[in-house]
N, C-alpha and C positions, 0 to 999 in steps of 0.2 A: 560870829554867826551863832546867833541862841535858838536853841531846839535842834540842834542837826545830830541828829543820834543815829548810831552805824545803823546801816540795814541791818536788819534777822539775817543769817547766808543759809542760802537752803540749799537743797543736794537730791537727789532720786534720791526714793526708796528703796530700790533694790543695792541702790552700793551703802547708802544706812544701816539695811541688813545684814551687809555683808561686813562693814565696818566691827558692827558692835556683836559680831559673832554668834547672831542669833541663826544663820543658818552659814553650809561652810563655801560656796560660791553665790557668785550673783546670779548663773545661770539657773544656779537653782531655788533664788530668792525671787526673780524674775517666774519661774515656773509656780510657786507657792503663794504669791500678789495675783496671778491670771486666772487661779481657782477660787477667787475672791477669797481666802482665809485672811487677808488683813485688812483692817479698820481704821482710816486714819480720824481722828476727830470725831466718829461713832458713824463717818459713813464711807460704805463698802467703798473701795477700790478696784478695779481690774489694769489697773497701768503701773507698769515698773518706772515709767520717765516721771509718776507724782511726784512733788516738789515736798520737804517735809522738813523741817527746821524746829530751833530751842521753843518748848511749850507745845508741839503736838503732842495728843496721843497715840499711841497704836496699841491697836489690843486684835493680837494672832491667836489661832488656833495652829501651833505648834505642837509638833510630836505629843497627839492626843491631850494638848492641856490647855487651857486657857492662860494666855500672857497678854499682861497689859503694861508697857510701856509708857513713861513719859522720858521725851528726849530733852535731853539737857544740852545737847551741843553735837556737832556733826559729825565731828572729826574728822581729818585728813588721810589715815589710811588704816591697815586692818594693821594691829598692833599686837601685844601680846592680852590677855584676859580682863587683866588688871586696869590697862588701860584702854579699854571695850566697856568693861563696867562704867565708868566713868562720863560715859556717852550719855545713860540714861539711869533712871531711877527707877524700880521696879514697881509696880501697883498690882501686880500678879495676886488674884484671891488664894489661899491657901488651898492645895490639892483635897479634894475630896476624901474624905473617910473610907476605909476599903467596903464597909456596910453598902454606902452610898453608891460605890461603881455601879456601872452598866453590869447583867452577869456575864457577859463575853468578858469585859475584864478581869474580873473575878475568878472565871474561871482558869485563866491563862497565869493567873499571877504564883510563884513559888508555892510549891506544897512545905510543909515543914518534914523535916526527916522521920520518917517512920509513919504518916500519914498515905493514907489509900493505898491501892494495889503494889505489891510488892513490882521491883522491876526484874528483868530475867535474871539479872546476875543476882538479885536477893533470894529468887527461887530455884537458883542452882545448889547456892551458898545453905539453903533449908535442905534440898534434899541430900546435900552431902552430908549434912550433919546426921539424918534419919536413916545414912545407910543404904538411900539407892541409887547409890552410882551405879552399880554394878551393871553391867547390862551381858 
């Protein structure tokens, strides 16, 4: 028989997601495709049962980031990390410069030590050295 080449095997989305560890249930990979955060081939989704196989893309807005996937293969079940990577290839843009955030991120992100308002146990720690404990 010439030309008879396997079918592509495809699989839901939502157990894709759950496969290659990008979220840690389907219940909740299913909850995160119905908010339309995922893209498959550049267009929105709202169904966990899409069908998605080797050469789509997905490109998620996960935990505040943009991720862009291309799937290399389906795989069979949720494995350990290593082989999760393995599923797909990352095209993820490199995270944003901290200049560049939103300032709500910015604001929220670690202060350095010794940066802005002392916290209470810093200003206990100051007046005990100055002498007024005493009460």
């Amino acid at each position: 028989m010439a030309g008879s080449a396997e079918p592509v095997r495809k699989e839901r989305l939502d157990r894709f997601l759950f496969f290659s560890r990008a979220l840690k249930s389907r219940t909740l990979a299913q909850k995160v495709i119905e908010t339309g955060a995922v893209r498959v081939n550049s267009e929105r989704t709202i169904r966990s049962d899409h069908k998605v196989g080797a050469g789509d893309v997905l490109t998620m807005n996960l935990h505040g980031r943009i991720v862009v996937w291309r799937i290399l293969d389906c795989g069979t079940r949720r494995g350990p990390a290593a082989e999760a990577q393995g599923l797909y290839e990352d095209l993820s843009p490199p995270a944003l410069p901290k200049a560049e955030q939103s300032p709500y991120d910015a604001a929220i992100a670690p202060r350095d030590d010794g940066a802005g308002r002392p916290t209470k146990k810093q200003r206990r720690e100051t007046d005990r050295l100055r002498g007024g404990d005493e009460e």
